[in-house]
Every structure is written in C-alpha cells, then in structure tokens.
N, C-alpha and C positions, 0 to 999 in steps of 0.2 A: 504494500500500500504506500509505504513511505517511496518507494523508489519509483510510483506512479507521479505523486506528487510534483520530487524533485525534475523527473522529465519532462512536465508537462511546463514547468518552470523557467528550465532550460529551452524550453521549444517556444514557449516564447520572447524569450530573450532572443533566441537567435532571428526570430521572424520581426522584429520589433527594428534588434538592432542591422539587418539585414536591407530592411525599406529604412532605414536612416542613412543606413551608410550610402544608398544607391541618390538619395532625395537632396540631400544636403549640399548644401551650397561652397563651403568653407573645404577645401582638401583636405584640411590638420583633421577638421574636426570627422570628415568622412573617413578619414585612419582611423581616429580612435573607435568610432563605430564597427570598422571593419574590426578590430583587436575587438572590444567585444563581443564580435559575432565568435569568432575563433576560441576564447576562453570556453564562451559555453557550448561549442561544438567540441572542443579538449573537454570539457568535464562530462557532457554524455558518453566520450567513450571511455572516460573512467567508472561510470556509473554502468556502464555492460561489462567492463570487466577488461577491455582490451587497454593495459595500462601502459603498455610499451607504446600504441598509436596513439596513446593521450599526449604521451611524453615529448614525441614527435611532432605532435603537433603545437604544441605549446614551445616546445624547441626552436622549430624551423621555424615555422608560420606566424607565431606570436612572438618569440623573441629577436630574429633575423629578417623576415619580409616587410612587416609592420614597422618596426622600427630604421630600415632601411628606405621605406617610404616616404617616411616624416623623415629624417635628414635628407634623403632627394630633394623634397618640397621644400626644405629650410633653404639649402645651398641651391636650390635655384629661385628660389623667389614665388615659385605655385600664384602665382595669379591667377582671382579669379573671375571668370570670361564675363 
C-alpha cells in the first residue's frame, strides 16, 4: 500500500515536473525542472528495486547532463528568444 502511495507521488512529480520543464520560458529554470523530473524517475527505480539503474541514473543524468546544461547556458549566455 505504502509503495502504491509513494509511486503514485513520484508519477506525478514527474508528469508535473515534465510539462514545466517543456513550458517554461527561462532555460536555468527549465534545467532545474528537467533534474527534477530525473530525481523522481531515479527514485521509482529504487522503489522496484532496480538500484544499480537508480544509481545511474542519478549518476549520469542528474549529476553530469543537468549540471553540464546549466554551465553550457551560464558560459554562453542562454538567451531567451
């Protein structure tokens, strides 16, 4: 029951933060959106169980692309259209 809860939590977080990151106007602020769609897609697959593709994902995805994003958009300037 609890782990119904939790997913249903995460699901929409990710649907939430998912049409914000796509909507948003601001690139910073559509990175951030983007990291937390990815957090709570890293925590559903700790919640099935698969913790090694949690770790991966939170790894690569969350600690190296996201944040490789936001210093792209710093060091060039991200203007927005």
């Amino acid at each position: 029951m609890i782990y119904t809860v939790f997913f249903l939590i995460f699901a929409a977080i990710i649907v939430i933060a998912s049409a914000k990151a796509v909507t948003e106007r601001n690139l910073v602020h559509s990175a951030v959106w983007l990291m937390f769609f990815m957090i709570a897609v890293a925590s559903i697959f700790f919640f099935l169980g698969a913790s090694f593709i949690g770790s991966v994902e939170l790894l690569v995805y969350v600690g190296a692309i996201v944040s490789m994003l936001v210093f792209s958009l710093m060091i060039t300037g991200g203007e927005d259209a």
